[in-house]
CHARMM-style PDB file with segment names, atoms N, HN, CA, C and O in Angstrom:
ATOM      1  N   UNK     1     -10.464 -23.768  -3.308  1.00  0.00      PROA
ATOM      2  CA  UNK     1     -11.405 -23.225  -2.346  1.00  0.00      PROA
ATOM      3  C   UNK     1     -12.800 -23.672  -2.711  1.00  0.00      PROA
ATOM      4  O   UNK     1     -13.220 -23.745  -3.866  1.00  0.00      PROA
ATOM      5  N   UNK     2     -13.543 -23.992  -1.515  1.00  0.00      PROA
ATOM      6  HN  UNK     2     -13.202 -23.932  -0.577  1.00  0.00      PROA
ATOM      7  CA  UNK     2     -15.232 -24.493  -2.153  1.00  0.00      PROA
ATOM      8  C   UNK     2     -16.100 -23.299  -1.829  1.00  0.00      PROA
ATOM      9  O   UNK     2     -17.194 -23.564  -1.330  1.00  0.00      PROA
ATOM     10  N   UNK     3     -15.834 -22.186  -2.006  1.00  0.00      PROA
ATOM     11  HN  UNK     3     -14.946 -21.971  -2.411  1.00  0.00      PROA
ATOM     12  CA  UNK     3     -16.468 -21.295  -1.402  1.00  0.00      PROA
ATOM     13  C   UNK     3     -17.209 -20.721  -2.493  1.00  0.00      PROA
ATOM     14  O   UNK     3     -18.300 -20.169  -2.348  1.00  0.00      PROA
ATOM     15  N   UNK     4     -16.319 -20.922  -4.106  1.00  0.00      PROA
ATOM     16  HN  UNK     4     -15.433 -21.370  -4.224  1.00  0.00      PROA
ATOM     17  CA  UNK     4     -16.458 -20.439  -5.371  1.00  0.00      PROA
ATOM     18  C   UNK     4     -15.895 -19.171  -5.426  1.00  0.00      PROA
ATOM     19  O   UNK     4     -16.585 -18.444  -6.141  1.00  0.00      PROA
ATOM     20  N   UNK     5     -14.784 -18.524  -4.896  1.00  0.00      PROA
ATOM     21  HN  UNK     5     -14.223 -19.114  -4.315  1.00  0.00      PROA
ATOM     22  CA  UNK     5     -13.983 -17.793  -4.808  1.00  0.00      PROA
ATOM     23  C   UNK     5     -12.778 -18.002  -5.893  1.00  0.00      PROA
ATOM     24  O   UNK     5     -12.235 -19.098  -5.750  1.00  0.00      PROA
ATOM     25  N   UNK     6     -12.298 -17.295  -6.823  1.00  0.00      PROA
ATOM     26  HN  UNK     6     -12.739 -16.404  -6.939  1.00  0.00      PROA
ATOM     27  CA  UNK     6     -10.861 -17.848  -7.552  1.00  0.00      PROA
ATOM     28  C   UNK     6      -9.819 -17.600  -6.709  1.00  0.00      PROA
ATOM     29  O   UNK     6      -9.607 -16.556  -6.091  1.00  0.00      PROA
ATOM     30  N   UNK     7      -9.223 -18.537  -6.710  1.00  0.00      PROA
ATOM     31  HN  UNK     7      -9.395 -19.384  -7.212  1.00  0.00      PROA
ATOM     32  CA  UNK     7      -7.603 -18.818  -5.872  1.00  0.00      PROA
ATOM     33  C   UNK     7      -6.789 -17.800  -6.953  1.00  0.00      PROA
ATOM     34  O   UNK     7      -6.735 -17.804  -8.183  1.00  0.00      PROA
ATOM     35  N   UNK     8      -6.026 -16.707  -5.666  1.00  0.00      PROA
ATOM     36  HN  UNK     8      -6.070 -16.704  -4.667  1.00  0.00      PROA
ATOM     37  CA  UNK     8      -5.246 -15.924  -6.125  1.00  0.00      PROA
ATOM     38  C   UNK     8      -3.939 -16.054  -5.892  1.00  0.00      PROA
ATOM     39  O   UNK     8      -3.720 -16.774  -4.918  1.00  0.00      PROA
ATOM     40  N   UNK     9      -2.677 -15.494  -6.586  1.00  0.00      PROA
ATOM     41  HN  UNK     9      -2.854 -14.910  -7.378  1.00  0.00      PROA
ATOM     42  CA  UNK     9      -1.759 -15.707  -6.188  1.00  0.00      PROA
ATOM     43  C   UNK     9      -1.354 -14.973  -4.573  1.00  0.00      PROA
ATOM     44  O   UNK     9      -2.034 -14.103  -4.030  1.00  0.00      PROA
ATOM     45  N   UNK    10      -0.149 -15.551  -4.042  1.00  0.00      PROA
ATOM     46  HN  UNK    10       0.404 -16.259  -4.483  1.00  0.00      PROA
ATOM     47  CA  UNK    10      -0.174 -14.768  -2.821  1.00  0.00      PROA
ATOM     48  C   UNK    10       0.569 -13.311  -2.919  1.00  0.00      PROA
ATOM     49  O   UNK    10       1.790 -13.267  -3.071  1.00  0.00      PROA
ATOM     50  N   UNK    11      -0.115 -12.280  -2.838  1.00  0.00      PROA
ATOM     51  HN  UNK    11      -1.107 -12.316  -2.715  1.00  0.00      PROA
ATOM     52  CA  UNK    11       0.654 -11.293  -3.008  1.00  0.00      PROA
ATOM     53  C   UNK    11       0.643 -10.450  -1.534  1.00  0.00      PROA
ATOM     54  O   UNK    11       0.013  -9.524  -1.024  1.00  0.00      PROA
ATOM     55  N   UNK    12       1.659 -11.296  -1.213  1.00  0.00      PROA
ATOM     56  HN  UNK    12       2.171 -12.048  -1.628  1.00  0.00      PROA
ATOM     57  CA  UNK    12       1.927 -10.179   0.295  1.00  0.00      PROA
ATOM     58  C   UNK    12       3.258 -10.808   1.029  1.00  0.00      PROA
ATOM     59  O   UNK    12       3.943 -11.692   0.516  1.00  0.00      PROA
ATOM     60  N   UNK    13       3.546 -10.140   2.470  1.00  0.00      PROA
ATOM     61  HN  UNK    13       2.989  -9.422   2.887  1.00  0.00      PROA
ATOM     62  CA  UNK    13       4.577 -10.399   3.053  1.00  0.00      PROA
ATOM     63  C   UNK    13       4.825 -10.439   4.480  1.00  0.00      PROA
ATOM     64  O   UNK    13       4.130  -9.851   5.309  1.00  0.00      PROA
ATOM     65  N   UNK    14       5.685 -11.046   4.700  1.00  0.00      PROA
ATOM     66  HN  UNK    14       6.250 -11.524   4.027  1.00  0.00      PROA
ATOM     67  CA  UNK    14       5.888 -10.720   6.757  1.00  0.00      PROA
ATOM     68  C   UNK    14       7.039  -9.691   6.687  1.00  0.00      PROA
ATOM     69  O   UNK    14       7.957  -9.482   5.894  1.00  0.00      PROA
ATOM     70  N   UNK    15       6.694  -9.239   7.624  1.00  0.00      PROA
ATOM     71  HN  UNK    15       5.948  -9.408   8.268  1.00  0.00      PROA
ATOM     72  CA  UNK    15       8.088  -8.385   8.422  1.00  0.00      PROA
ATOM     73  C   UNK    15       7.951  -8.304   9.750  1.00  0.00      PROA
ATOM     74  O   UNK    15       6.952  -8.169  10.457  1.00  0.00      PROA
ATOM     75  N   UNK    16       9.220  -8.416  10.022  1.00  0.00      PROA
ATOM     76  HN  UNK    16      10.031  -8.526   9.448  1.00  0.00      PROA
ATOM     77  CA  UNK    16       9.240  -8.882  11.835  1.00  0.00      PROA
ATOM     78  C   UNK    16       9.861  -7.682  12.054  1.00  0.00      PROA
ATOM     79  O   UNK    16      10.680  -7.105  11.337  1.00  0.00      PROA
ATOM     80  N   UNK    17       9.318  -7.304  13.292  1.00  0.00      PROA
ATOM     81  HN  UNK    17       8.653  -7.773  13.874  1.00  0.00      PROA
ATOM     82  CA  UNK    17       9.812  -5.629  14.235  1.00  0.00      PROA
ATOM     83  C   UNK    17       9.445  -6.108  15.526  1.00  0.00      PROA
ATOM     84  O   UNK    17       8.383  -6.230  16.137  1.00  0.00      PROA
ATOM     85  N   UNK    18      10.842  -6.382  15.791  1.00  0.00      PROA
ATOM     86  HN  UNK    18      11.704  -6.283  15.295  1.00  0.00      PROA
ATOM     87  CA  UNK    18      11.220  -6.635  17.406  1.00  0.00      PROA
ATOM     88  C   UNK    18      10.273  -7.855  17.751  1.00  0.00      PROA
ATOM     89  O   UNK    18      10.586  -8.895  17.172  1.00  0.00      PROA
ATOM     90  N   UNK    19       9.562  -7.898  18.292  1.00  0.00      PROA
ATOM     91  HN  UNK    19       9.308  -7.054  18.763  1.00  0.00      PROA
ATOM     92  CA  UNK    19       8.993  -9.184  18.992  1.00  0.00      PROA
ATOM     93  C   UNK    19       7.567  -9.567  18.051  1.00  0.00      PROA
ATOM     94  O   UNK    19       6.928 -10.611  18.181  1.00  0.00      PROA
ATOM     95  N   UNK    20       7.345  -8.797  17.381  1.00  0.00      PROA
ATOM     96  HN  UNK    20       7.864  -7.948  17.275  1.00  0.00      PROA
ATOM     97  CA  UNK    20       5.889  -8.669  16.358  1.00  0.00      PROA
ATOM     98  C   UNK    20       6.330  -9.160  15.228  1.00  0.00      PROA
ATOM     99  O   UNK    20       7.504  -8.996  14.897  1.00  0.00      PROA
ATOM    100  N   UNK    21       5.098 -10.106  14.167  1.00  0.00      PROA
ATOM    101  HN  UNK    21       4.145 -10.239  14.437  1.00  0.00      PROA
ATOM    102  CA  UNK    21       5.477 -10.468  13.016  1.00  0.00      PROA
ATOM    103  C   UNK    21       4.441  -9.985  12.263  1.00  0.00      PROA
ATOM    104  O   UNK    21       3.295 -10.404  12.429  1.00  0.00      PROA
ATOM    105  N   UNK    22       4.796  -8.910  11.220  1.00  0.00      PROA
ATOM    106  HN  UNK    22       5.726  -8.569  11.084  1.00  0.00      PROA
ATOM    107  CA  UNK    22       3.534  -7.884  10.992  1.00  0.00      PROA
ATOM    108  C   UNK    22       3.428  -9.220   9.802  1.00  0.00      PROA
ATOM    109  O   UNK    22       4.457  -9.798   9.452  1.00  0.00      PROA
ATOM    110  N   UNK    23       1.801  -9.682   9.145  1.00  0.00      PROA
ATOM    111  HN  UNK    23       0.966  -9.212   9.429  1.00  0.00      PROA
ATOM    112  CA  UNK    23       1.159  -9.636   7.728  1.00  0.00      PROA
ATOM    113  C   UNK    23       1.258  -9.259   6.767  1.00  0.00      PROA
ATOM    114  O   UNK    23       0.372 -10.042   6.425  1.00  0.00      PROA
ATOM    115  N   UNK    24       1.580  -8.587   5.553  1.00  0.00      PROA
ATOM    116  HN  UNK    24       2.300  -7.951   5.831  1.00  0.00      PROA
ATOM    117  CA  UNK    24       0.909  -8.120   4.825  1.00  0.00      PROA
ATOM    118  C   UNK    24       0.253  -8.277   3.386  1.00  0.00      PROA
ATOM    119  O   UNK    24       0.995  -8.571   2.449  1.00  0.00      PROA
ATOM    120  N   UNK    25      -0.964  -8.114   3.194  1.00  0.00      PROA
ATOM    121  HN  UNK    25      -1.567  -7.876   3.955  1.00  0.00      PROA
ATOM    122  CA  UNK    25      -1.401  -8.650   1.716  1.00  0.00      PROA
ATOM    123  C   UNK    25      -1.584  -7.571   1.251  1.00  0.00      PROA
ATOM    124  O   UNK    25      -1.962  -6.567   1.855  1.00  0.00      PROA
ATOM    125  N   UNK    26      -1.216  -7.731  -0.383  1.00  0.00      PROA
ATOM    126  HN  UNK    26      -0.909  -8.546  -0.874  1.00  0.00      PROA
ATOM    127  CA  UNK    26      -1.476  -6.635  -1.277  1.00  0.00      PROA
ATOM    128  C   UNK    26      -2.659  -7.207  -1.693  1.00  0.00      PROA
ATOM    129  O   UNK    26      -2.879  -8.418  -1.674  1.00  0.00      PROA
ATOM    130  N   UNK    27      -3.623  -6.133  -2.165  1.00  0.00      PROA
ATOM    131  HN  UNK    27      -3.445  -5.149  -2.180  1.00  0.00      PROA
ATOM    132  CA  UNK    27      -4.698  -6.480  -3.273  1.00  0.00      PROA
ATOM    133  C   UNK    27      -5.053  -4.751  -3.673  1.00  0.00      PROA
ATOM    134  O   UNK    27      -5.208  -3.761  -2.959  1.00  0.00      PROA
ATOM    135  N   UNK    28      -5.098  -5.015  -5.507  1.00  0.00      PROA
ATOM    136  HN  UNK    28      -4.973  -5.820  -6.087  1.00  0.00      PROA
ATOM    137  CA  UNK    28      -5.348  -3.308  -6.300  1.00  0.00      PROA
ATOM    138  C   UNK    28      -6.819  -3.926  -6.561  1.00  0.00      PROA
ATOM    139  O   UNK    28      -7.194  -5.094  -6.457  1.00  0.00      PROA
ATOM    140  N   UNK    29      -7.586  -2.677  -6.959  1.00  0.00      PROA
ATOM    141  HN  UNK    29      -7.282  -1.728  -7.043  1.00  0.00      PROA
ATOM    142  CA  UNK    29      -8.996  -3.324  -8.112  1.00  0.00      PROA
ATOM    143  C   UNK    29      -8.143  -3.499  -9.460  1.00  0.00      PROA
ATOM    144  O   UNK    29      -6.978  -3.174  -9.686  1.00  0.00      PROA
ATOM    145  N   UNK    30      -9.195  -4.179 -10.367  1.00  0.00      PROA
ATOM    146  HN  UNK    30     -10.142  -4.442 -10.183  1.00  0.00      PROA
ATOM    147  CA  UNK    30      -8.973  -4.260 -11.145  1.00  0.00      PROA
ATOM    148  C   UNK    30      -9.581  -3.101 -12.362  1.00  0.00      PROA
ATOM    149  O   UNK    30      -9.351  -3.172 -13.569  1.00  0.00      PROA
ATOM    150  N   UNK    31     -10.232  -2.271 -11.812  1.00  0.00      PROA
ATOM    151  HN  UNK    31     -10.420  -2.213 -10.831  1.00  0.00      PROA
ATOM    152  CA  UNK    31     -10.784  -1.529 -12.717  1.00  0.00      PROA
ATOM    153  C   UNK    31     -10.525   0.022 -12.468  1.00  0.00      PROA
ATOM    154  O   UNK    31     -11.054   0.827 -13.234  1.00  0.00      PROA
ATOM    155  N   UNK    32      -9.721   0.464 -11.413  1.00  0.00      PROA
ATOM    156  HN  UNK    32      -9.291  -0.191 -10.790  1.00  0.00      PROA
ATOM    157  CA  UNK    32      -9.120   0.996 -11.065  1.00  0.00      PROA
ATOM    158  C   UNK    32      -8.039   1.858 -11.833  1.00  0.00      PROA
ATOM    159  O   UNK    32      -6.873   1.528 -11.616  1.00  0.00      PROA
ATOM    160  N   UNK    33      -8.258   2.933 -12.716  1.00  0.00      PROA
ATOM    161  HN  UNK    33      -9.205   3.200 -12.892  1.00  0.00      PROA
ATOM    162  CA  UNK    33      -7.469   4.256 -13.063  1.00  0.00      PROA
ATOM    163  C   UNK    33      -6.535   4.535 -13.012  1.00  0.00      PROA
ATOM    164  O   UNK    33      -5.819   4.810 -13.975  1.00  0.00      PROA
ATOM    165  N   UNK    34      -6.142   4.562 -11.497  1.00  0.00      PROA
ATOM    166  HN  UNK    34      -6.724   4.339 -10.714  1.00  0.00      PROA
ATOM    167  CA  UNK    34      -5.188   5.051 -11.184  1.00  0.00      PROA
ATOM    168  C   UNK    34      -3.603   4.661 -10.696  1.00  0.00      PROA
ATOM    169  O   UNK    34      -3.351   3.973  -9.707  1.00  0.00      PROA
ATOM    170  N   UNK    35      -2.578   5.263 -11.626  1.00  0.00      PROA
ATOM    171  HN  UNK    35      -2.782   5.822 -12.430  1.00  0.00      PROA
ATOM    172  CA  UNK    35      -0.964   4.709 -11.752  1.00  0.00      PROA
ATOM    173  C   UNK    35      -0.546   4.566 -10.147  1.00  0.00      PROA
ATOM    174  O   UNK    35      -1.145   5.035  -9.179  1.00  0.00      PROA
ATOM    175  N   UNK    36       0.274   4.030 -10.163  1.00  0.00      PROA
ATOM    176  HN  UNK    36       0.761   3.649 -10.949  1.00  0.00      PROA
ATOM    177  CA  UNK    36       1.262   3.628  -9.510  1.00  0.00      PROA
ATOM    178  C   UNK    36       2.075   5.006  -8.990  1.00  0.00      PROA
ATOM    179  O   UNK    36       2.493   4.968  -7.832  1.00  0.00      PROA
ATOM    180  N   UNK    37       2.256   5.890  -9.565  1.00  0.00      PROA
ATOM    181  HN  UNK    37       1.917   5.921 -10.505  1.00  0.00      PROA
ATOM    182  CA  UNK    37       2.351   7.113  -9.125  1.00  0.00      PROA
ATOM    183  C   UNK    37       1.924   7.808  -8.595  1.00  0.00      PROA
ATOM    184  O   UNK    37       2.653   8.403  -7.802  1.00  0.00      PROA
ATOM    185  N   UNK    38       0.398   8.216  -8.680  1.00  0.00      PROA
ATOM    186  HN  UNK    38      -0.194   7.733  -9.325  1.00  0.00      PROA
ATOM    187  CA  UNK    38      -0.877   8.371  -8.631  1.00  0.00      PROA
ATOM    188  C   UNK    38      -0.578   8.218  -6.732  1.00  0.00      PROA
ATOM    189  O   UNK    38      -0.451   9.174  -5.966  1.00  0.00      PROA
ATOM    190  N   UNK    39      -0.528   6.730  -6.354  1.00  0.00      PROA
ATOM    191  HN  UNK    39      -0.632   5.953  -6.975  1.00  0.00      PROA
ATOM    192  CA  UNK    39      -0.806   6.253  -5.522  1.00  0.00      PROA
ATOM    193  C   UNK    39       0.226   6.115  -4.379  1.00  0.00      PROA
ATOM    194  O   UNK    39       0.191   5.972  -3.157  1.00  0.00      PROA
ATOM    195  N   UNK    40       1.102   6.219  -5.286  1.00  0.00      PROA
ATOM    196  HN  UNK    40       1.131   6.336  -6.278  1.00  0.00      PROA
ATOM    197  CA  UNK    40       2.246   6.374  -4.137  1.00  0.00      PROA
ATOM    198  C   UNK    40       2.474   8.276  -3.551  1.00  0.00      PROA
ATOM    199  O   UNK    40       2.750   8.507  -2.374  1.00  0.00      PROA
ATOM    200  N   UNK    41       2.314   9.326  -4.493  1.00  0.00      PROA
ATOM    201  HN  UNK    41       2.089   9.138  -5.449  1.00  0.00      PROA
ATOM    202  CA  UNK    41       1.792  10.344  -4.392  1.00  0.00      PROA
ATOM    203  C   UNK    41       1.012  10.771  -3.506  1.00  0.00      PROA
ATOM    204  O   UNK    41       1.584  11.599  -2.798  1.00  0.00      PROA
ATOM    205  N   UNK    42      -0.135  10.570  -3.191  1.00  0.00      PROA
ATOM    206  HN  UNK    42      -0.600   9.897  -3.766  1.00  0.00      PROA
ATOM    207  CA  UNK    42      -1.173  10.363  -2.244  1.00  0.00      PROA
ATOM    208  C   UNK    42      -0.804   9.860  -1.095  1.00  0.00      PROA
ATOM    209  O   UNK    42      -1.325  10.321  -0.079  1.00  0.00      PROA
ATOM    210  N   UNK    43       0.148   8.833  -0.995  1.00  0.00      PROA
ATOM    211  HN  UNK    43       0.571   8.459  -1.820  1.00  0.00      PROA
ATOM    212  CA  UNK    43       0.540   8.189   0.260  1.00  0.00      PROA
ATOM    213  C   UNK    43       1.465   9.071   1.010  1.00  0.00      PROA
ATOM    214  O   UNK    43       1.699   8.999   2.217  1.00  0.00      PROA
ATOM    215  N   UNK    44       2.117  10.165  -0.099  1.00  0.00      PROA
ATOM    216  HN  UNK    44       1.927  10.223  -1.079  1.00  0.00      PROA
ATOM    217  CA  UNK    44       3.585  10.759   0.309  1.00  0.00      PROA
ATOM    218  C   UNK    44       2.267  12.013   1.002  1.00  0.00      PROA
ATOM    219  O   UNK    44       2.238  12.104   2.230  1.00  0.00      PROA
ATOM    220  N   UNK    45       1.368  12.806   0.268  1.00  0.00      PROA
ATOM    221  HN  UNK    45       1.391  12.732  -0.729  1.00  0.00      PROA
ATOM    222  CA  UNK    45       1.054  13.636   0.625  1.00  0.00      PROA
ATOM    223  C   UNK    45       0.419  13.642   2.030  1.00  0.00      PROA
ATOM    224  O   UNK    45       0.624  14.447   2.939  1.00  0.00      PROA
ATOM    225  N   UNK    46      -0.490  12.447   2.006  1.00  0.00      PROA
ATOM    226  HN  UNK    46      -0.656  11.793   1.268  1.00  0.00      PROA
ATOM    227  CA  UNK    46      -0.885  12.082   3.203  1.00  0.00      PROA
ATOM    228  C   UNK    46      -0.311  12.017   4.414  1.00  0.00      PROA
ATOM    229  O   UNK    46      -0.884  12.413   5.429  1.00  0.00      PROA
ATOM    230  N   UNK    47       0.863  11.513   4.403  1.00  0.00      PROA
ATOM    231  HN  UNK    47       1.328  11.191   3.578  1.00  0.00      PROA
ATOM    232  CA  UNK    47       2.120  11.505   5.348  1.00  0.00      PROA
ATOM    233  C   UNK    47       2.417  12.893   5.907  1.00  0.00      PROA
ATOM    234  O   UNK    47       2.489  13.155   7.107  1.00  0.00      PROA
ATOM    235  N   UNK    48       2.577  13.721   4.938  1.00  0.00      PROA
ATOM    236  HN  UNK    48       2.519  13.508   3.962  1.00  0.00      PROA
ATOM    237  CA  UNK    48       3.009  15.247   4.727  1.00  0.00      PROA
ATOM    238  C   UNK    48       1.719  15.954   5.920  1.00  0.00      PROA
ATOM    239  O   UNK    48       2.038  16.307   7.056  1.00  0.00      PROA
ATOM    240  N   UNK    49       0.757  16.020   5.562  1.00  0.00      PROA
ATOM    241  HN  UNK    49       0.498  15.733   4.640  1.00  0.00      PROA
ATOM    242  CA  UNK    49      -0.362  16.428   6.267  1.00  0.00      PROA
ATOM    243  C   UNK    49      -0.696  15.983   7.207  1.00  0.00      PROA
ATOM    244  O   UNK    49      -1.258  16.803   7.932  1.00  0.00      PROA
ATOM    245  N   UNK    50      -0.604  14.657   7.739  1.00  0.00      PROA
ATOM    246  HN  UNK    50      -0.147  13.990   7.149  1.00  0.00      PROA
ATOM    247  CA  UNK    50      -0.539  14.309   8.836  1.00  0.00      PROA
ATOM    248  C   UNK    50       0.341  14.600   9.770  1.00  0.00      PROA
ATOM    249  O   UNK    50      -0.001  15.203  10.788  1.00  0.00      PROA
ATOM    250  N   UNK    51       1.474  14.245   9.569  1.00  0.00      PROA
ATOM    251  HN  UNK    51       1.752  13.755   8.743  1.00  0.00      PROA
ATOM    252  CA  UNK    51       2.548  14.607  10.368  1.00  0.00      PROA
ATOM    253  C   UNK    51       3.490  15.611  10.506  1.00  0.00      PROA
ATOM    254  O   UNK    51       4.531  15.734  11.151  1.00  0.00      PROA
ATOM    255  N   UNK    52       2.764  16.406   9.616  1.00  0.00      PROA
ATOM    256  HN  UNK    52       1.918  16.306   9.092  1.00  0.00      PROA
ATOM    257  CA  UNK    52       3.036  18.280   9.596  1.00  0.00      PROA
ATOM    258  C   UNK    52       4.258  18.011   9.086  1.00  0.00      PROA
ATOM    259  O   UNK    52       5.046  18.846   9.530  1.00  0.00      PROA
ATOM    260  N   UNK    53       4.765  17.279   8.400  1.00  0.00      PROA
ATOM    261  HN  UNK    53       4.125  16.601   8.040  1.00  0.00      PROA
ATOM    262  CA  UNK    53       6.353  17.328   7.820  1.00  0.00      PROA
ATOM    263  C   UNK    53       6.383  18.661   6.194  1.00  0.00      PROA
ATOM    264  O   UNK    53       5.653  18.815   5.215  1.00  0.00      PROA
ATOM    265  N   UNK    54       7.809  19.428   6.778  1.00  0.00      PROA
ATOM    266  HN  UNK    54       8.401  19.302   7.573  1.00  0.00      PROA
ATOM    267  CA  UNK    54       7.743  20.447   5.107  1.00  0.00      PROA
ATOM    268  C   UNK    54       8.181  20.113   4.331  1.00  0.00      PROA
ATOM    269  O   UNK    54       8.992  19.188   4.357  1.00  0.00      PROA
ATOM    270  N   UNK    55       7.785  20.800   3.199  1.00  0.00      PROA
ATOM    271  HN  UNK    55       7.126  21.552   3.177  1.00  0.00      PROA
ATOM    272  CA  UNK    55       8.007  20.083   1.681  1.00  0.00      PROA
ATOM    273  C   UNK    55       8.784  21.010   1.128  1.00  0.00      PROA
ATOM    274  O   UNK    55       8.391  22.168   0.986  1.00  0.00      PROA
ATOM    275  N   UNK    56      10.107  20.553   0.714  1.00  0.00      PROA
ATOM    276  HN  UNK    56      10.427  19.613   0.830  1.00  0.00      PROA
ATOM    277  CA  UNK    56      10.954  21.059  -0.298  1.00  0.00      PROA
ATOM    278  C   UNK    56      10.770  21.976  -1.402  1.00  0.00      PROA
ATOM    279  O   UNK    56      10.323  21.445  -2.418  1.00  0.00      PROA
ATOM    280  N   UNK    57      10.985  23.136  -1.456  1.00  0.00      PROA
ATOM    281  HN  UNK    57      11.348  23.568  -0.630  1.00  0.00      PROA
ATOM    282  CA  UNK    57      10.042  24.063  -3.387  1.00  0.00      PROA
ATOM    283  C   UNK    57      10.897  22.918  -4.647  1.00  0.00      PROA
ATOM    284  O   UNK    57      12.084  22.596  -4.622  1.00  0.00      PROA
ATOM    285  N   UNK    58       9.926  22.524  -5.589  1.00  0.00      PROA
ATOM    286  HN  UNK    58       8.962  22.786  -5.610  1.00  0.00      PROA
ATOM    287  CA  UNK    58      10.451  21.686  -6.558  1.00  0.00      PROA
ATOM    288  C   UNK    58      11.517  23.122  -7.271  1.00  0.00      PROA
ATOM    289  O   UNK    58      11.405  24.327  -7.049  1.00  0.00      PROA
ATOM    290  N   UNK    59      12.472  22.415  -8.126  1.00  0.00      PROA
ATOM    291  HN  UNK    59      12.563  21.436  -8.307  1.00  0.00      PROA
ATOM    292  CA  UNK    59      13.789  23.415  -8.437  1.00  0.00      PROA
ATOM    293  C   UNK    59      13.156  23.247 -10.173  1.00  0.00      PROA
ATOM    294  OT1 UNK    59      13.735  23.817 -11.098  1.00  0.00      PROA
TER     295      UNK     59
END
């Protein structure tokens, strides 16, 4: 690239749904805290609250 940008690896993917071919690129920071758990957590809760779905009592 002449932009002076570092060439990254490609981290992403297609997925096709029905007539659409979705994109997708991953990119994390690098300085960034927070696990992999952390983050997938947040994604579940988010879901939860949005879409009014109930949550199981942990056993």
């Amino acid at each position: 690239m002449g932009d002076g940008r570092k060439e990254r690896e490609n981290n992403g993917f297609t997925k096709r749904v029905g007539a659409t071919t979705y994109v997708v690129n991953v990119h994390f920071s690098e300085t960034d805290s927070a696990t992999l758990e952390d983050r997938l957590l947040h994604l579940v809760r988010n879901d939860i609250r949005v879409n009014g779905l109930s949550v199981a009592a942990k056993k």
